[in-house]
Backbone as CSV, one residue per row, in Angstrom:
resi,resn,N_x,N_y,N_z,CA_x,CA_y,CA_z,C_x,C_y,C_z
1,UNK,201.725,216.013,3.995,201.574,214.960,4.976,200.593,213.939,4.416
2,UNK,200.960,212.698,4.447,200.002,211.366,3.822,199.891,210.806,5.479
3,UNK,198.292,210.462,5.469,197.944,209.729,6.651,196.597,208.872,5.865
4,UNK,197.166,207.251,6.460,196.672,206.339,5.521,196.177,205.245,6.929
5,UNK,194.745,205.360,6.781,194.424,204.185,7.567,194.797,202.877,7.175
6,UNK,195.538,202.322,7.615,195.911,201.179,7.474,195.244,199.357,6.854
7,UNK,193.397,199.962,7.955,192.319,199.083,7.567,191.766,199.479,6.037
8,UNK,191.312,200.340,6.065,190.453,200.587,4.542,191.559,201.790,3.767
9,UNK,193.148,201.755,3.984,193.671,202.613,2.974,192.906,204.097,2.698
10,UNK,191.857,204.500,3.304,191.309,205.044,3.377,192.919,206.861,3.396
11,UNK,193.098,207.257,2.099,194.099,208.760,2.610,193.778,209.615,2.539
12,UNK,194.740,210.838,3.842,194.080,211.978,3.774,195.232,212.707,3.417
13,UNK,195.550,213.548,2.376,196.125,214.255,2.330,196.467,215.820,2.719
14,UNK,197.653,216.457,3.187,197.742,217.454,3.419,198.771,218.235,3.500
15,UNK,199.179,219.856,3.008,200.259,220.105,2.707,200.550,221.106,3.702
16,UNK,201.584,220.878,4.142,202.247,221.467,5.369,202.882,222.723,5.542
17,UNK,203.079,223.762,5.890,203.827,224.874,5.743,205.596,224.957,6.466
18,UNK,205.261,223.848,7.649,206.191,223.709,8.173,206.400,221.641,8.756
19,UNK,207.639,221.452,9.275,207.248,220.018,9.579,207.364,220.083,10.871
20,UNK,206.911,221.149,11.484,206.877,221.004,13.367,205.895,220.428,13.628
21,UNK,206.271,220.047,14.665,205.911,218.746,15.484,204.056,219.695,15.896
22,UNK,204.030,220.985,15.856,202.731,221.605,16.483,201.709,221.361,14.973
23,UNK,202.356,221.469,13.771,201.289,221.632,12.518,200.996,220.290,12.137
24,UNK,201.775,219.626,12.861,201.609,217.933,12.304,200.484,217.187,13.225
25,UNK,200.571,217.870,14.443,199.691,217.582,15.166,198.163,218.546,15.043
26,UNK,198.598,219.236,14.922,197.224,220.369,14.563,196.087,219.432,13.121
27,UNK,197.097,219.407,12.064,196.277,218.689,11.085,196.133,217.329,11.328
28,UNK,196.808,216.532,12.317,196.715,215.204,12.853,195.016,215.330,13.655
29,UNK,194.823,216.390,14.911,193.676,216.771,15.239,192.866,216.984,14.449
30,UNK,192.919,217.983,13.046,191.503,217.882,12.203,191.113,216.597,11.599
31,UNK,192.335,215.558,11.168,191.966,214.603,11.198,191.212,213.566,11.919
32,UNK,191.603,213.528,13.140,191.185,212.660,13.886,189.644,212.686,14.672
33,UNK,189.240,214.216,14.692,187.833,215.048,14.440,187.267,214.759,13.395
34,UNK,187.603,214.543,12.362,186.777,214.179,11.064,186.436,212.922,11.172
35,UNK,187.192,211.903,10.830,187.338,210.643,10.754,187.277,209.667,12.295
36,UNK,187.839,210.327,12.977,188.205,209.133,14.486,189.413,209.306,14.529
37,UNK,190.188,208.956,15.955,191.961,208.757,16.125,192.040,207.185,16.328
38,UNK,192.891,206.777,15.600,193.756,205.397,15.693,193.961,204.828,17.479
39,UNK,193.852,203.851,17.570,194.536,203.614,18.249,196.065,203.871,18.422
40,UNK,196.253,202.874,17.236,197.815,203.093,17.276,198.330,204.080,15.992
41,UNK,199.313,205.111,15.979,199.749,206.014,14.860,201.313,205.364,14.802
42,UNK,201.277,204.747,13.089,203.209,204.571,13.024,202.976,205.817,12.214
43,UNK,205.152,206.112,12.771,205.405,207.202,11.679,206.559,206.442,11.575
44,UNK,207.683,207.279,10.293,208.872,206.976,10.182,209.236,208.176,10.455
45,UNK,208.993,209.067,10.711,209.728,210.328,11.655,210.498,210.057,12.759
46,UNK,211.515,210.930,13.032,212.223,210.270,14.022,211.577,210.501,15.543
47,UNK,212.094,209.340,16.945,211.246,209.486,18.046,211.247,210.618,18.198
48,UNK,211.973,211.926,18.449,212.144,212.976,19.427,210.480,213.714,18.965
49,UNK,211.033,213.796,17.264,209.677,214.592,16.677,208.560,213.788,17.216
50,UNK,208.242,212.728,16.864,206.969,211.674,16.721,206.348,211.816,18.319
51,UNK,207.786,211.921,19.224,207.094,212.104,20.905,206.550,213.404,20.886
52,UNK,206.647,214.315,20.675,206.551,215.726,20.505,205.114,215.972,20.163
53,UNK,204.626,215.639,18.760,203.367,215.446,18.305,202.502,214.389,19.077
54,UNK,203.017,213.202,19.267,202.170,212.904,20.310,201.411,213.307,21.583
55,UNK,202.507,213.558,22.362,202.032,214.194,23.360,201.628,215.316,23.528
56,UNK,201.059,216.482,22.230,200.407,216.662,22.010,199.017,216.392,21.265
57,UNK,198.496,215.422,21.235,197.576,214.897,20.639,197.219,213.871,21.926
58,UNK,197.906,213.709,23.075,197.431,212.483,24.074,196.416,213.400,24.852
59,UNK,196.347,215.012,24.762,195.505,215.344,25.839,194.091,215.317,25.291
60,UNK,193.667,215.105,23.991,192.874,215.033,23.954,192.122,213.226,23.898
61,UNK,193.249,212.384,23.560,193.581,211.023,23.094,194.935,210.133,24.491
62,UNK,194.280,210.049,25.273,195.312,209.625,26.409,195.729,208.171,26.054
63,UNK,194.702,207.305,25.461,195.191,206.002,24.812,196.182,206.019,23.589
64,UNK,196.342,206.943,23.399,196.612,206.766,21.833,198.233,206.268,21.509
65,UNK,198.457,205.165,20.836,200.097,204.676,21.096,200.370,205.172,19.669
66,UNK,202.052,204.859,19.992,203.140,205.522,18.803,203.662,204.061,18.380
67,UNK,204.138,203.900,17.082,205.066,202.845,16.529,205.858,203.819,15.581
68,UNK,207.025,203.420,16.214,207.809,204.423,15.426,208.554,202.997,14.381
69,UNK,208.281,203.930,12.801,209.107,202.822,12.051,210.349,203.180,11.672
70,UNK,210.791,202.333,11.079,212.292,202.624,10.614,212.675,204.137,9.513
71,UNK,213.329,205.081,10.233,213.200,206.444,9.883,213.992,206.023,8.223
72,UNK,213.150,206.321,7.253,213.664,206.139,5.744,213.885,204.858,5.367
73,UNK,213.041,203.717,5.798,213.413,202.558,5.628,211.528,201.886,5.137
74,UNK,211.775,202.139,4.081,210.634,201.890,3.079,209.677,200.496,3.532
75,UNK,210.766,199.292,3.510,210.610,197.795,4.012,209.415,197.747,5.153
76,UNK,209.747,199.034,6.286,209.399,198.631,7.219,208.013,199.447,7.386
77,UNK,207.459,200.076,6.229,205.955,200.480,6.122,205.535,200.756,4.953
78,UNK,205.466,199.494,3.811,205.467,199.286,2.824,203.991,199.844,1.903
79,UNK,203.287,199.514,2.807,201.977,199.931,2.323,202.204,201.483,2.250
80,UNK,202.364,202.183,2.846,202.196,203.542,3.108,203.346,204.396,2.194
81,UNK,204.678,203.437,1.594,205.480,204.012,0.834,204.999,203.784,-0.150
82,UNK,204.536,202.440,-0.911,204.008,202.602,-2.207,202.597,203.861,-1.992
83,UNK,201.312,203.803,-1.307,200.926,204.835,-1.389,201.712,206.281,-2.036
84,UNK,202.485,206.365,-0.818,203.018,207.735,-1.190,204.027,207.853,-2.529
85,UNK,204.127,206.540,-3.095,204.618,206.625,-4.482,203.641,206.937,-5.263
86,UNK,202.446,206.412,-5.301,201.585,206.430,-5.898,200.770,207.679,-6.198
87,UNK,200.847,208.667,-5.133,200.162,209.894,-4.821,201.713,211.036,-5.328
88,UNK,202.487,210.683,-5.373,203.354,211.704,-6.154,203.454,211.289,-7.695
89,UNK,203.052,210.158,-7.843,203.029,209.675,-9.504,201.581,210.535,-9.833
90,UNK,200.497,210.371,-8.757,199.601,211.265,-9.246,199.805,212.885,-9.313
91,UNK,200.055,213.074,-8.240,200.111,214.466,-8.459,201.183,215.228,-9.195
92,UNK,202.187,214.519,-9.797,202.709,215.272,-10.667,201.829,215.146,-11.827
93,UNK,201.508,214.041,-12.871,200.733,214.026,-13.480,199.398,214.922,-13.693
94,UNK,199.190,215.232,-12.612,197.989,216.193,-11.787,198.352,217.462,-12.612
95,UNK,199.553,217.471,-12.134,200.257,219.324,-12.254,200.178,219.560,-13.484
96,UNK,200.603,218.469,-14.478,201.030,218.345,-15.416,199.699,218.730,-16.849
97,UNK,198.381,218.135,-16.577,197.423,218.400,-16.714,196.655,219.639,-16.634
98,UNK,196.961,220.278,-15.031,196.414,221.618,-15.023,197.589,222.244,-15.197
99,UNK,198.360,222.512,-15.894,199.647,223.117,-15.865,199.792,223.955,-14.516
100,UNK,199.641,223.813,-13.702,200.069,223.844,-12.160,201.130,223.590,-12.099
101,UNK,201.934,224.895,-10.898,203.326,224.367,-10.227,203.042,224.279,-8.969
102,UNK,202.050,224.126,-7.963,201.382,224.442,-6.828,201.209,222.994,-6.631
103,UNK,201.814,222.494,-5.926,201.621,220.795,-5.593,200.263,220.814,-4.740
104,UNK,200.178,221.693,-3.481,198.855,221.829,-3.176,197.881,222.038,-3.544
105,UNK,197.513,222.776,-4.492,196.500,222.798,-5.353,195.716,221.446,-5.977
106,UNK,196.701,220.580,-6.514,196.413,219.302,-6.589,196.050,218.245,-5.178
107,UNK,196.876,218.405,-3.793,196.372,217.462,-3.100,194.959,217.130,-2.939
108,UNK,193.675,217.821,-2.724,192.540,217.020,-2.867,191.856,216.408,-4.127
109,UNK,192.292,216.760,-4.811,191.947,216.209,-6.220,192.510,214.227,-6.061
110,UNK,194.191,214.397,-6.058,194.769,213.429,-5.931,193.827,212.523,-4.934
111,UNK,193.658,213.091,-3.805,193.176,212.082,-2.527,191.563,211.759,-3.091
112,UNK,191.000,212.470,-4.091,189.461,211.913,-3.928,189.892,211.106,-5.165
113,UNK,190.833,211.054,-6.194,190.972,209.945,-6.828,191.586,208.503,-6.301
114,UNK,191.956,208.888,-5.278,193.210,207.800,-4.671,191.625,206.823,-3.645
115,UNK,190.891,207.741,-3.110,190.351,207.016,-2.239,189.201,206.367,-3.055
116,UNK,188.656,206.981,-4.185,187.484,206.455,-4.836,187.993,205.321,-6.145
117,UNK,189.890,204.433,-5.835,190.279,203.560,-6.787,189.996,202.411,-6.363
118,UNK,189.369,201.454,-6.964,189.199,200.377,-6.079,190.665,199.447,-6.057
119,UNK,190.553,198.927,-4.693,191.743,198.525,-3.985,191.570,196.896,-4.283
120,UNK,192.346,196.336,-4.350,192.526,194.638,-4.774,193.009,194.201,-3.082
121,UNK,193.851,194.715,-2.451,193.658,193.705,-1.007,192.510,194.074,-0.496
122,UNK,191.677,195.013,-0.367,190.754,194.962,0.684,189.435,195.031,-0.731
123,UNK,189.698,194.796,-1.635,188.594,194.069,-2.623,187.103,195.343,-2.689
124,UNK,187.630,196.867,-2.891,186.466,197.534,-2.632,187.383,199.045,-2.663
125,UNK,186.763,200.078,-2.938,187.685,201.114,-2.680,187.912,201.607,-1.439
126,UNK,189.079,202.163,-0.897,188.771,202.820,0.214,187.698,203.823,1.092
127,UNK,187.199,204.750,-0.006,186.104,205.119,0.628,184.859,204.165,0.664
128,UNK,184.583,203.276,0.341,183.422,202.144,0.515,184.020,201.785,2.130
129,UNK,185.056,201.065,2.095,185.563,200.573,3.431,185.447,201.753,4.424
130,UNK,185.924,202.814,4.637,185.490,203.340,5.373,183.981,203.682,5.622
131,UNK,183.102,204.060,4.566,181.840,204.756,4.938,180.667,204.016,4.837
132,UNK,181.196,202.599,4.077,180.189,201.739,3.831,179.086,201.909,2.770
133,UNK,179.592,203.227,1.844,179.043,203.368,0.581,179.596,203.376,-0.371
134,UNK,178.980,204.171,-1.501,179.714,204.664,-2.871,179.949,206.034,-2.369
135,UNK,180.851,206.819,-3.092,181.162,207.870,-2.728,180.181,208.767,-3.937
136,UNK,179.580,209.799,-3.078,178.694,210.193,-4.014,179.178,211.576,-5.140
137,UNK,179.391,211.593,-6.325,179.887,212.789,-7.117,179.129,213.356,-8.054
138,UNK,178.749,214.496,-7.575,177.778,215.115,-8.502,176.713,215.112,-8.247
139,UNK,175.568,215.254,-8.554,173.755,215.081,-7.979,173.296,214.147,-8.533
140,UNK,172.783,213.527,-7.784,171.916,212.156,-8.112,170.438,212.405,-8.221
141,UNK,170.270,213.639,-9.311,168.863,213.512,-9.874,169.158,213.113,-11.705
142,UNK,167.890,212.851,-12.247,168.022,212.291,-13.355,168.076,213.972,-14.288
143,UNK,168.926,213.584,-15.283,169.236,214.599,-16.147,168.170,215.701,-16.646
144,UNK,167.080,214.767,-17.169,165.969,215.443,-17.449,165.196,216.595,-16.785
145,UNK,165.414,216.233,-15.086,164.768,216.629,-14.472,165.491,217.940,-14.054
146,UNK,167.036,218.071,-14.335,168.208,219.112,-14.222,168.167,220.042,-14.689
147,UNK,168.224,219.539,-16.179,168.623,220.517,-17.456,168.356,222.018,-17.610
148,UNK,167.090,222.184,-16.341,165.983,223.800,-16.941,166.314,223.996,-16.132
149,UNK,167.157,223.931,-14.753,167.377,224.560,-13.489,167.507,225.710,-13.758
150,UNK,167.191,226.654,-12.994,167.933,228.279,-13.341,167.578,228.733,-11.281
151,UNK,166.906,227.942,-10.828,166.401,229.200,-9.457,166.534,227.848,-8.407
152,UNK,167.115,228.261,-7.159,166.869,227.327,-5.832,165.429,226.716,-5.612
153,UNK,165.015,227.465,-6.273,163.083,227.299,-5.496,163.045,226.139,-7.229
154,UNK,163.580,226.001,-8.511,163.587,224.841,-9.346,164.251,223.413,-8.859
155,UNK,165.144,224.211,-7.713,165.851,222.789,-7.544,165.384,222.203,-6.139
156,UNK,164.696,223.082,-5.625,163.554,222.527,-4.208,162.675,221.701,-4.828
157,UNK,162.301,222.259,-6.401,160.858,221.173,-6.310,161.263,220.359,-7.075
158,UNK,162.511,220.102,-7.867,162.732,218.500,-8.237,163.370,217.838,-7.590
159,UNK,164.034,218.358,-6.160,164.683,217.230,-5.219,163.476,216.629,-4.556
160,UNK,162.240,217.610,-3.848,160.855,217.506,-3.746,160.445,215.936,-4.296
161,UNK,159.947,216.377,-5.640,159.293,215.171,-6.325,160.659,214.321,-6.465
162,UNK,161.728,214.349,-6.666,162.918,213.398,-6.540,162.803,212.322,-5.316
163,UNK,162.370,212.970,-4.028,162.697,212.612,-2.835,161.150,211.279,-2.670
164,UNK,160.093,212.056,-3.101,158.567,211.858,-3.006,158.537,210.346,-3.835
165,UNK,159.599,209.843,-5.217,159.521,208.992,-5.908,160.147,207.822,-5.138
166,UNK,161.150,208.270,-4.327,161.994,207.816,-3.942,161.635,206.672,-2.702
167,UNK,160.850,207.139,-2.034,159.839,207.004,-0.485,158.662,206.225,-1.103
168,UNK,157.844,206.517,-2.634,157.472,205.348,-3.214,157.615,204.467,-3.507
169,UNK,159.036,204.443,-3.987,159.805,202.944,-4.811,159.969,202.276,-3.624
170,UNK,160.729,202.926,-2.405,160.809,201.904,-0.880,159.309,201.258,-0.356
171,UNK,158.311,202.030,-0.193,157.006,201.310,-0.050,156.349,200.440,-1.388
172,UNK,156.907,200.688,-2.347,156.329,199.483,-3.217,157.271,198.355,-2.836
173,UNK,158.646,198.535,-2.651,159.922,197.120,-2.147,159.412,196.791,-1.148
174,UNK,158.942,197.372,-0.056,158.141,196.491,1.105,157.095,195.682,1.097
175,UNK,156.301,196.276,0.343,154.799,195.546,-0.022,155.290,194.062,-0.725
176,UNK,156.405,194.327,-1.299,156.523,193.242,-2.237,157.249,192.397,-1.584
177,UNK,158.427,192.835,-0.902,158.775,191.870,-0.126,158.556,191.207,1.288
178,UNK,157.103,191.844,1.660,156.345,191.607,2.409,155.910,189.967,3.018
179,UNK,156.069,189.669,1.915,155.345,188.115,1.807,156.995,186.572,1.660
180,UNK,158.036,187.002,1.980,158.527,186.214,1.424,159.467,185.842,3.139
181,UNK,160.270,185.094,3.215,160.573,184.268,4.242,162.059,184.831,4.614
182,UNK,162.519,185.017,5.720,163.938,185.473,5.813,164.863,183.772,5.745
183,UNK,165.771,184.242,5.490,167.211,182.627,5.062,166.878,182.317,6.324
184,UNK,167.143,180.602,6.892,167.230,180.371,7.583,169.100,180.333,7.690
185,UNK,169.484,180.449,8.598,171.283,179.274,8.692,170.948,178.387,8.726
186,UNK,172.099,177.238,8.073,172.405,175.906,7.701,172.528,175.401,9.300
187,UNK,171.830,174.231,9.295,171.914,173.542,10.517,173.771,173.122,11.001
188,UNK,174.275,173.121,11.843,175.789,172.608,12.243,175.797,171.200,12.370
């Protein structure tokens, strides 16, 4: 299942065991718990299914509307088909790499590359647009300070002094920018 916010492209991927209308909605709910629910959800599934999952998902979401698109008709949700071209160009490639035959195995891999690509219409990657950051990978302490780790209680006291440098550099940026004038706006 590909579910693609529409605003920040932002996808979540997920692999299904079945395509009933109860598992589509079930992982539609962990979604919508994680992230937020849409106002509006298009599918190209056909109505009977798409009502089905809905109205399970309205008791918790009573606003929540359906656009049903054209069932196999690419034209009519273009963004979301190239996506999903794009995410099977990856994940075979994916497979192909880890010599994997397990397409699931690959879906989160695929989705944290898909969301951390930067996007040319919305000028930023999708996870920026959604979270309003960089997406963070890996630990953001300096190498040096890594390298000898061996015990929790090594990595308490260089996140410690990590954290302690950190809370300095912000009170030296204040002091300094203490003294200087906020923009005015341009008169109309």
């Amino acid at each position: 299942m590909v579910y693609q916010d529409h605003l920040t492209k932002f996808v979540i991927l997920r692999a299904l065991k079945t395509k009933h209308a109860e598992e589509v909605a079930y992982n539609l709910l962990d979604i919508f718990t994680l992230i937020g629910a849409p106002a509006i959800l298009q599918s190209d599934n056909g109505r009977e299914f798409v009502n089905r999952v809905v109205s399970n998902l309205k008791i918790y979401w009573p606003n929540l509307k359906i656009v049903h698109g054209k069932h196999r008709h690419s034209q009519s949700q273009g963004s979301v088909e190239r996506a999903n071209q794009d995410i099977e160009n990856m994940l075979t490639t994916w497979m192909q790499d880890n010599d994997s035959e397990r397409r699931s195995d690959g879906l989160r891999f695929v989705q944290l590359m898909k969301n951390r690509a930067f996007h040319s219409g919305i000028k930023r990657t999708p996870y920026e647009a959604l979270f309003g950051s960089k997406i963070k990978v890996g630990i953001s302490l300096p190498f040096e300070d890594t390298h000898n780790l061996e015990s929790e209680e090594d990595l308490e006291k260089v996140m410690k002094s990590s954290s302690e440098s950190v809370i300095d550099a912000a009170e030296t940026s204040e002091t300094e920018t203490a003294g200087t004038q906020p923009l005015q706006a341009p008169d109309q």
